[in-house]
KETORZA-645105 format. One record per residue (C-alpha): x, y, z; residue in three letters; residue number from 1. Coordinates in Angstrom, 2 decimals. Layout:
! KETORZA-645105
NODE       X       Y       Z resn resi
NODE       X       Y       Z  ala  NUM
...
***
This chain:
! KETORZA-645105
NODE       X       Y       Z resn resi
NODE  120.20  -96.42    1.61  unk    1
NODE  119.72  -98.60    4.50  unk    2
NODE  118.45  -96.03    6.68  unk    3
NODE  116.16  -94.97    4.18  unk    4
NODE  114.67  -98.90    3.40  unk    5
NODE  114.43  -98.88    7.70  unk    6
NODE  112.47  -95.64    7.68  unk    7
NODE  110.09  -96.84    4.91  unk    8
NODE  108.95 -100.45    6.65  unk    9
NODE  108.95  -98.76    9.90  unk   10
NODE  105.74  -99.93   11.99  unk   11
NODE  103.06  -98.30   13.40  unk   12
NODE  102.59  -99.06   16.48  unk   13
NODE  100.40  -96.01   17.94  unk   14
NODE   97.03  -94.30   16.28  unk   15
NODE   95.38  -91.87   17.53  unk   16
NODE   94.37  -88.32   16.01  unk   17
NODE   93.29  -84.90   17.77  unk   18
NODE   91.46  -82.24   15.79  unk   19
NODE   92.09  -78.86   16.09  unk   20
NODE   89.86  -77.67   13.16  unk   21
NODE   86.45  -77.65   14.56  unk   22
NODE   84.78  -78.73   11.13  unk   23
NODE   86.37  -82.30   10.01  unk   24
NODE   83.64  -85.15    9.90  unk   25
NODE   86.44  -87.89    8.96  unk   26
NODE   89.80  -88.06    9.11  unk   27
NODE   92.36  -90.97    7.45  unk   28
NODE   95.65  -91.51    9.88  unk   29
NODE   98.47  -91.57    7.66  unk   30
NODE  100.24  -94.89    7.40  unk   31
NODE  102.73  -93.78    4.70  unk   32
NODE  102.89  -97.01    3.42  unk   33
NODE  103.62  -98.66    6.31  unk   34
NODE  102.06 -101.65    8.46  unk   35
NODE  100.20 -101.52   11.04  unk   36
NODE  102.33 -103.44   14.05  unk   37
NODE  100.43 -106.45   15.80  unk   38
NODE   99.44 -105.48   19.32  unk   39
NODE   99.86 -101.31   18.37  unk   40
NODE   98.20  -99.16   20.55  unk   41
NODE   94.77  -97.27   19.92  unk   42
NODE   93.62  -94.37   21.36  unk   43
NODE   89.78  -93.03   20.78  unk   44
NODE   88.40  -90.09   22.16  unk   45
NODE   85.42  -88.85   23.87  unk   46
NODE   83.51  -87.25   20.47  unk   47
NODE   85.47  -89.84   17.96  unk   48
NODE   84.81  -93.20   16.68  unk   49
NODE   87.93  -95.65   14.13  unk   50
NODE   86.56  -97.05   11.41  unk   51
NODE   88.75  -99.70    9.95  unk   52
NODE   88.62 -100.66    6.24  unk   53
NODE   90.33 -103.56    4.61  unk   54
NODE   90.60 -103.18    0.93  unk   55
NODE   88.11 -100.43    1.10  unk   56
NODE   85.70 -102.59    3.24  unk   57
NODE   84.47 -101.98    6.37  unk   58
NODE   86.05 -104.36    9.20  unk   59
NODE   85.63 -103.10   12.55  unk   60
NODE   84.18 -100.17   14.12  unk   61
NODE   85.82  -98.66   17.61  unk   62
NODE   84.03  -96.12   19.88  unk   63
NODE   86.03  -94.42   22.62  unk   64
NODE   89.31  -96.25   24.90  unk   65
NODE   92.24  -97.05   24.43  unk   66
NODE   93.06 -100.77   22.63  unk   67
NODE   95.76 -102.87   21.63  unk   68
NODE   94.99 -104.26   18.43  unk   69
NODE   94.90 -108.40   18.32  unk   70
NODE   92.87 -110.85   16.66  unk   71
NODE   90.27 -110.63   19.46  unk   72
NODE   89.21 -107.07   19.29  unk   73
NODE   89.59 -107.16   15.38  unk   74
NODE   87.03 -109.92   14.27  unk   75
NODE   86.01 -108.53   11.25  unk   76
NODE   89.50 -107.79    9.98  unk   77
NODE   90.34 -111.28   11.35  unk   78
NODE   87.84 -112.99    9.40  unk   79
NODE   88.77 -111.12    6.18  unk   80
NODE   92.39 -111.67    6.55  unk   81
NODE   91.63 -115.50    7.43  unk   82
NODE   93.61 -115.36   10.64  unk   83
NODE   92.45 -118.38   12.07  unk   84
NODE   95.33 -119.18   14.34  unk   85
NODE   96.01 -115.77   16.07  unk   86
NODE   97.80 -114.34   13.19  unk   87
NODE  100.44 -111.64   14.60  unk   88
NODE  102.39 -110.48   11.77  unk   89
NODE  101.94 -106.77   11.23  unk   90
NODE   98.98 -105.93    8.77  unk   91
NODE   98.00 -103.14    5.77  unk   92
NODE   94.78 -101.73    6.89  unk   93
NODE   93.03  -98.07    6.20  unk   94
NODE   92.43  -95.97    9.70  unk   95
NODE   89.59  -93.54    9.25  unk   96
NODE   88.44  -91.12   12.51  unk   97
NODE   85.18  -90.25   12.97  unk   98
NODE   84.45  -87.20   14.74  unk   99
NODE   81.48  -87.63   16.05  unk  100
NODE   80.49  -84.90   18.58  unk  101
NODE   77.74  -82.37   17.83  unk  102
NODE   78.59  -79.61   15.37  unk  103
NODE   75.67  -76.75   16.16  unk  104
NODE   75.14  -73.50   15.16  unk  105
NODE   75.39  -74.70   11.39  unk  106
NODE   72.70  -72.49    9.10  unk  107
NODE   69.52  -73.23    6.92  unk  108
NODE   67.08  -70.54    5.23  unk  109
NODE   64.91  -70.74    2.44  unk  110
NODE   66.49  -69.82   -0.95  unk  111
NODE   62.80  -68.62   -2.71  unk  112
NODE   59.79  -67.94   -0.24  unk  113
NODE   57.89  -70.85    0.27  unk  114
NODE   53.84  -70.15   -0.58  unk  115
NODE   51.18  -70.66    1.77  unk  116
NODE   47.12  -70.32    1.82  unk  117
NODE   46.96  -67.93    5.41  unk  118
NODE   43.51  -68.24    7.22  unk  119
NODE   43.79  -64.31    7.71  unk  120
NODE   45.46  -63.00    5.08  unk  121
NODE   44.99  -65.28    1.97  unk  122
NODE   47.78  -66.59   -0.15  unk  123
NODE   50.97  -65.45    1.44  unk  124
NODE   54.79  -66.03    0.74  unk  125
NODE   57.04  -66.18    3.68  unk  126
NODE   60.47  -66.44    4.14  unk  127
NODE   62.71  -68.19    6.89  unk  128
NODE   65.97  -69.19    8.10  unk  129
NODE   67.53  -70.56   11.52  unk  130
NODE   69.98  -72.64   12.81  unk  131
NODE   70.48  -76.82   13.27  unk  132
NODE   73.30  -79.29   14.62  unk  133
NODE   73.99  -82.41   13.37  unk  134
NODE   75.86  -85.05   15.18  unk  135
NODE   77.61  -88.97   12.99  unk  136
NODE   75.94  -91.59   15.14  unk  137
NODE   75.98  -94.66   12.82  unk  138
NODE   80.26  -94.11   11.86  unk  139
NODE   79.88  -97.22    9.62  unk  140
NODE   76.74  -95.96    7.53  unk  141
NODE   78.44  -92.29    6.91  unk  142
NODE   81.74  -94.08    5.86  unk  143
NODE   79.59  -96.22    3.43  unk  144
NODE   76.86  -93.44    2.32  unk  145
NODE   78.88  -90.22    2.42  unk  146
NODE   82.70  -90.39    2.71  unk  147
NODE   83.77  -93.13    0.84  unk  148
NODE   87.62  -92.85    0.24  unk  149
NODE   87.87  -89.14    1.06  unk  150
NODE   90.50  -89.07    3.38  unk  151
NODE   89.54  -85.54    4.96  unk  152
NODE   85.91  -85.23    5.20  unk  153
NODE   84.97  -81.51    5.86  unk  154
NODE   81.01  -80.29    7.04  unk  155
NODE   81.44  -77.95    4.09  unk  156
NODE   81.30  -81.18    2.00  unk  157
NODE   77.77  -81.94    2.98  unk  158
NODE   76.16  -79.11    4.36  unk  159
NODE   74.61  -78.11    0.75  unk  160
NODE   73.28  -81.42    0.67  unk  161
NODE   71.68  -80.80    4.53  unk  162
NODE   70.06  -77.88    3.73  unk  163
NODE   68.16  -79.17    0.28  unk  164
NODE   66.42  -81.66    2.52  unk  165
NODE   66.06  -79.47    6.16  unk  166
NODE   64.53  -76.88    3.85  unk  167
NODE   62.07  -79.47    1.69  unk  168
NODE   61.40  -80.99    5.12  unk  169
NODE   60.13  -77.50    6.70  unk  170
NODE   57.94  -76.30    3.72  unk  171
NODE   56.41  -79.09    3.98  unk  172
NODE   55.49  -79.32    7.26  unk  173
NODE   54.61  -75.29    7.50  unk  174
NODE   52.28  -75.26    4.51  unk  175
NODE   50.15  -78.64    6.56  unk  176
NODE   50.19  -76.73    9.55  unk  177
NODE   47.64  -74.13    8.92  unk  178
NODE   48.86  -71.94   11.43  unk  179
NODE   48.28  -68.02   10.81  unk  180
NODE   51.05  -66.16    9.72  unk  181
NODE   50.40  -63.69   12.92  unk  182
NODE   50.41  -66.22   15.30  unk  183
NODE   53.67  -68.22   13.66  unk  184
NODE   56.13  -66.59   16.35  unk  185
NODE   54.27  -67.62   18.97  unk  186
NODE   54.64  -71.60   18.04  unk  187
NODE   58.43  -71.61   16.74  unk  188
NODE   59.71  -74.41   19.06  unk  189
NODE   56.81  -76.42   18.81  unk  190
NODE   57.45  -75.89   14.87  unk  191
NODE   61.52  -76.78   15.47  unk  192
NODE   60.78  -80.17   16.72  unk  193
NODE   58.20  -81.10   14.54  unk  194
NODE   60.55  -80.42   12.07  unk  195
NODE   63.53  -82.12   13.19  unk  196
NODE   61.10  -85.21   14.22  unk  197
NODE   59.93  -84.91   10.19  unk  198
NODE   63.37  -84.57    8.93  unk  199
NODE   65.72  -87.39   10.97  unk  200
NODE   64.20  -90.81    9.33  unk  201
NODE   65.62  -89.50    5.95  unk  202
NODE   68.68  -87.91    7.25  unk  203
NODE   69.57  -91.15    9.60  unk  204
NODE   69.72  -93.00    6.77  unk  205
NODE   73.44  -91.46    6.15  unk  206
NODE   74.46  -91.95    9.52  unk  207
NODE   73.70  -88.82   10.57  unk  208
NODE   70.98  -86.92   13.10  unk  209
NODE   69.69  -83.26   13.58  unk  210
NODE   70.57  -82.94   16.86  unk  211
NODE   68.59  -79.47   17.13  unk  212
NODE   66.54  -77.32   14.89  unk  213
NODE   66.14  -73.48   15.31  unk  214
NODE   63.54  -71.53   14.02  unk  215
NODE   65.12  -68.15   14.54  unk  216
NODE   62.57  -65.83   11.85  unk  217
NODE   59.68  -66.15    9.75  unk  218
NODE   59.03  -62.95    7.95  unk  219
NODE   56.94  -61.95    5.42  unk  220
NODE   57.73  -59.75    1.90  unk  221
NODE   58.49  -55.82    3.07  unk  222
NODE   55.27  -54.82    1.23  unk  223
NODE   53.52  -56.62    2.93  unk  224
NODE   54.99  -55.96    6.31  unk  225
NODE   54.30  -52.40    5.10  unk  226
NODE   50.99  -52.74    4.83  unk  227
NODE   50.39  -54.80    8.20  unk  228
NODE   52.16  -51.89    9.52  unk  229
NODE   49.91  -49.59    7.95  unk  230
NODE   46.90  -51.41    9.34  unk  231
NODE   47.61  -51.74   12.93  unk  232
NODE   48.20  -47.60   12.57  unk  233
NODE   44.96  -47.60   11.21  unk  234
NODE   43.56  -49.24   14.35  unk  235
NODE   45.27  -47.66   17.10  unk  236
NODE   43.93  -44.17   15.29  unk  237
NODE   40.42  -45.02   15.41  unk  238
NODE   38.16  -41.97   14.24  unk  239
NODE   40.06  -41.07   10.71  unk  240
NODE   38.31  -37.84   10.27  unk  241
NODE   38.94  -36.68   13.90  unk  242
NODE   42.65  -37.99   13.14  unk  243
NODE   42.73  -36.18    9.84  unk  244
NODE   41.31  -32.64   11.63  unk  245
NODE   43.99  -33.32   14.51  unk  246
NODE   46.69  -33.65   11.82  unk  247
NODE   46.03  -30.66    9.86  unk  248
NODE   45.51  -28.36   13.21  unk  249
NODE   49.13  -29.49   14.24  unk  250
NODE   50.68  -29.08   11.09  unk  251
NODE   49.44  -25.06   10.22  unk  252
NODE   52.26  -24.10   13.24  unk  253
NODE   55.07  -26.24   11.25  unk  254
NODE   53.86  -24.42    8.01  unk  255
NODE   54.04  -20.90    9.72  unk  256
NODE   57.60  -21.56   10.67  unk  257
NODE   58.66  -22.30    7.48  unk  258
NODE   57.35  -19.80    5.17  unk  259
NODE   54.55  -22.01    4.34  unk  260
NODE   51.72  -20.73    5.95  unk  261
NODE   50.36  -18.86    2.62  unk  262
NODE   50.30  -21.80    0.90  unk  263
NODE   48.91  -23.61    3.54  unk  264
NODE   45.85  -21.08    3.62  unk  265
NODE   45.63  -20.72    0.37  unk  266
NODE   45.24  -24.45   -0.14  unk  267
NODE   42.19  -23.80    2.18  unk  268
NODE   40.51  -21.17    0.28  unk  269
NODE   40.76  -23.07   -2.49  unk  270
NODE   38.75  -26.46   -0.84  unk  271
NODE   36.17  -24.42    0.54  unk  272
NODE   35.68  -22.24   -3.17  unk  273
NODE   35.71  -25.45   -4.74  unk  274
NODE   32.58  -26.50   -1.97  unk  275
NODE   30.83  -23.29   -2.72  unk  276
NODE   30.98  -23.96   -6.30  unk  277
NODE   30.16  -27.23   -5.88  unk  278
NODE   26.93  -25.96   -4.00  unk  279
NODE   26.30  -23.44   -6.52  unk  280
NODE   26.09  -25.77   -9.44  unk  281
NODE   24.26  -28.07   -7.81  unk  282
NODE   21.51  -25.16   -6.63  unk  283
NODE   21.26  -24.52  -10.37  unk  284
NODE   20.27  -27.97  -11.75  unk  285
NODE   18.00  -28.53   -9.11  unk  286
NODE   14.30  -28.52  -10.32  unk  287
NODE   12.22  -26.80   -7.73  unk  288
NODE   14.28  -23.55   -8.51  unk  289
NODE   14.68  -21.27  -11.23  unk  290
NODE   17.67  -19.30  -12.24  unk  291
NODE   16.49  -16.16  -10.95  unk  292
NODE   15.55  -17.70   -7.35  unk  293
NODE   17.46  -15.86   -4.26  unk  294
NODE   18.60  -17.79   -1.36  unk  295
NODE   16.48  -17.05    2.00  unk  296
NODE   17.85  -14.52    4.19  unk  297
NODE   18.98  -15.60    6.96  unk  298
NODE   17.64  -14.26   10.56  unk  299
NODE   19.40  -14.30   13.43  unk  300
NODE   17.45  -14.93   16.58  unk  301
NODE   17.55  -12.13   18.97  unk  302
NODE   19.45  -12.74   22.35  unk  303
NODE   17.59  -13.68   25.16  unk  304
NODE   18.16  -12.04   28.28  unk  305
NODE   16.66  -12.19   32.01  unk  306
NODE   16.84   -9.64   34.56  unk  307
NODE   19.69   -9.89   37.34  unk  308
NODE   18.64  -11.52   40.52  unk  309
NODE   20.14   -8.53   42.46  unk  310
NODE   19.96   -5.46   40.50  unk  311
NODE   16.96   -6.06   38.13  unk  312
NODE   19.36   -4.73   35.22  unk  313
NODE   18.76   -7.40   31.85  unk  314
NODE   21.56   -9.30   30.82  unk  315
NODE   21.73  -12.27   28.73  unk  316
NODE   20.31  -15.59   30.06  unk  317
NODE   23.59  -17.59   29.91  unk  318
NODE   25.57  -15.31   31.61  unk  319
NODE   26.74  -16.69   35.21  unk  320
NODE   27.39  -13.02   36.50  unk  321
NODE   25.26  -10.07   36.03  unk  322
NODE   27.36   -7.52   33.52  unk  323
NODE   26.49   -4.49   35.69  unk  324
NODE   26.63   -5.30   39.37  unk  325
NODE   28.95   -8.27   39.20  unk  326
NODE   26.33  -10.73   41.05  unk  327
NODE   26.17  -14.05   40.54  unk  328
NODE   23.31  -15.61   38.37  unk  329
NODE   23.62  -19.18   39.29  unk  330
NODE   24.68  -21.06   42.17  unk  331
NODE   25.30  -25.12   43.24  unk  332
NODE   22.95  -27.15   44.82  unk  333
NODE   24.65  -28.38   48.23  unk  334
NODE   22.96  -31.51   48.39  unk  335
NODE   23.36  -32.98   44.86  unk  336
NODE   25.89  -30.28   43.23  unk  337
NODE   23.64  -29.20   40.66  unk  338
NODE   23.67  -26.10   38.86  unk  339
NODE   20.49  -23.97   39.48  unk  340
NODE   19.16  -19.89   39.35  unk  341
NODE   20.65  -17.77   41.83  unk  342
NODE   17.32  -17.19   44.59  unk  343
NODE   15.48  -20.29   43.90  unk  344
NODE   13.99  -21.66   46.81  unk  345
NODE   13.88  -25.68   45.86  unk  346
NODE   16.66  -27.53   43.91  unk  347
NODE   14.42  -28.76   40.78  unk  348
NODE   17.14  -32.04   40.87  unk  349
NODE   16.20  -33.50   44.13  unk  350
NODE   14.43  -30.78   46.10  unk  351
NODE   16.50  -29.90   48.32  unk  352
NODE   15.36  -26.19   49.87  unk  353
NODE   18.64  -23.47   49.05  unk  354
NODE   16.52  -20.53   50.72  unk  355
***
């Protein structure tokens, strides 16, 4: 039993903490109880601040070293306690560590798309999400704003909280700044620290600052995008009914292969009836004919021909060789390359004499 009564008033006479979790804000060393031993040691590491609370009031506040607790480095405590004569009887007091290096990489994104008038494209809802870090800088403040007596403090614990305001903060700022929804990629960082700039007088005022804010997508709905996409095909195609001729062409070789091609032609017979009849009916409400009235015949001009420039023999006036003898019927101008009648003496594009 007297082991057990030693064990219980046993002091403390070293604090110090090291996390291993990677996501603790605040952390409350142990005492079990017991006091806290005049002249104990304290060790505070790079990334951590002690917070020291006396009857769940904040004393003193202790960034990195290592200390041995007295009167002198303890004012606050001192002052509270009324130890006005260098008091150095062990004391009760609650230990709280701060950890306060940066925690990144923690995520945001909008819950319901956030509306928006677009100079190009009218009213427009978009959709984002990214990544921030946050970072305790005022220990104290967080303690007295956030914590309170929770004696493991977690990220988890306030990152809801975080994103309701780093998501109000961005809507805000991306509906005032007018930028089109085209050329939003393009200005992402500016847009990042505009926000965090926007969002850290709030957010300070629990002890806490964005340390960096990532815009990593702004996207519109998929119908939309679908119909953007649909539009820049639309330009790179130009000519639609060139496009639409090119199409069909390629596609009568695909509908051979597969058994199609009967229905492919017979989907053509049917557009160019459907023309005809269309032509028919409209030939038969015109006004300047009568039922009975018979189209024109239609004459076919007779072939022209020229007689060959060797052998005399006719053949037709395009043709480049004569059909009977083989001779050529036009030749190439070798001053200016143009095309003129086999035996002419002058070129008749810059005069140039070929004989």
């Amino acid at each position: 039993m007297g082991i057990l009564s030693f064990i219980k008033n046993e002091l403390i006479d070293i604090i110090e903490w090291t996390d291993d979790s990677g996501d603790i804000l605040v952390w409350r060393f142990p005492d079990q109880n017991h006091d806290i031993k005049m002249g104990a040691k304290l060790t505070v590491r790079e990334g951590q601040a002690v917070v020291f609370l006396n009857e769940g009031q904040i004393a003193d506040v202790f960034s990195p070293g290592l200390y041995t607790l007295n009167t002198q480095n303890l004012p606050v405590l001192t002052t509270l306690r009324s130890w006005k004569y260098g008091f150095e009887s062990p004391f009760k007091a609650d230990v709280y560590f701060v950890n306060t290096r940066n925690f990144l990489d923690r995520k945001w994104g909008t819950q319901n798309p956030i509306m928006m008038r677009d100079p190009e494209l009218g009213a427009v809802r978009l959709r984002a999400f990214g990544t921030y870090g946050i970072r305790v800088t005022d220990p104290a403040a967080f303690m007295r704003q956030v914590v309170g007596t929770d004696g493991c403090f977690t990220t988890d614990e306030i990152e809801g909280q975080l994103r309701s305001m780093i998501v109000s903060a961005f809507s805000g700022m991306l509906a005032k700044s007018k930028i089109a929804t085209l050329d939003l990629a393009a200005n992402y960082r500016t847009m990042g620290d505009s926000s965090r700039e926007a969002m850290n007088p709030d957010i300070q005022s629990y002890g806490l600052t964005i340390t960096s804010f990532v815009i990593e997508n702004i996207s519109l709905p998929p119908e939309v995008e679908k119909m953007l996409d649909i539009r820049s095909q639309m330009g790179i195609v130009g000519d639609m009914g060139r496009f639409t001729q090119f199409q069909t062409a390629a596609s009568i070789p695909e509908a051979a292969r597969s058994g199609g091609a009967g229905e492919f032609m017979g989907m053509g017979a049917g557009i160019a009836m459907g023309q005809r009849m269309a032509q028919s009916m409209a030939a038969s409400f015109s006004p300047t004919e009568t039922s009975q009235a018979q189209p024109a015949p239609t004459t076919i001009p007779p072939e022209r021909k020229r007689a060959c420039v060797q052998c005399g023999e006719l053949t037709p006036e395009n043709a480049k060789f004569c059909s009977e003898c083989g001779a050529p019927q036009e030749t190439a101008c070798p001053q200016c390359k143009a095309k003129v009648k086999a035996g002419t003496k002058f070129c008749s594009e810059c005069g140039q004499k070929l004989a």
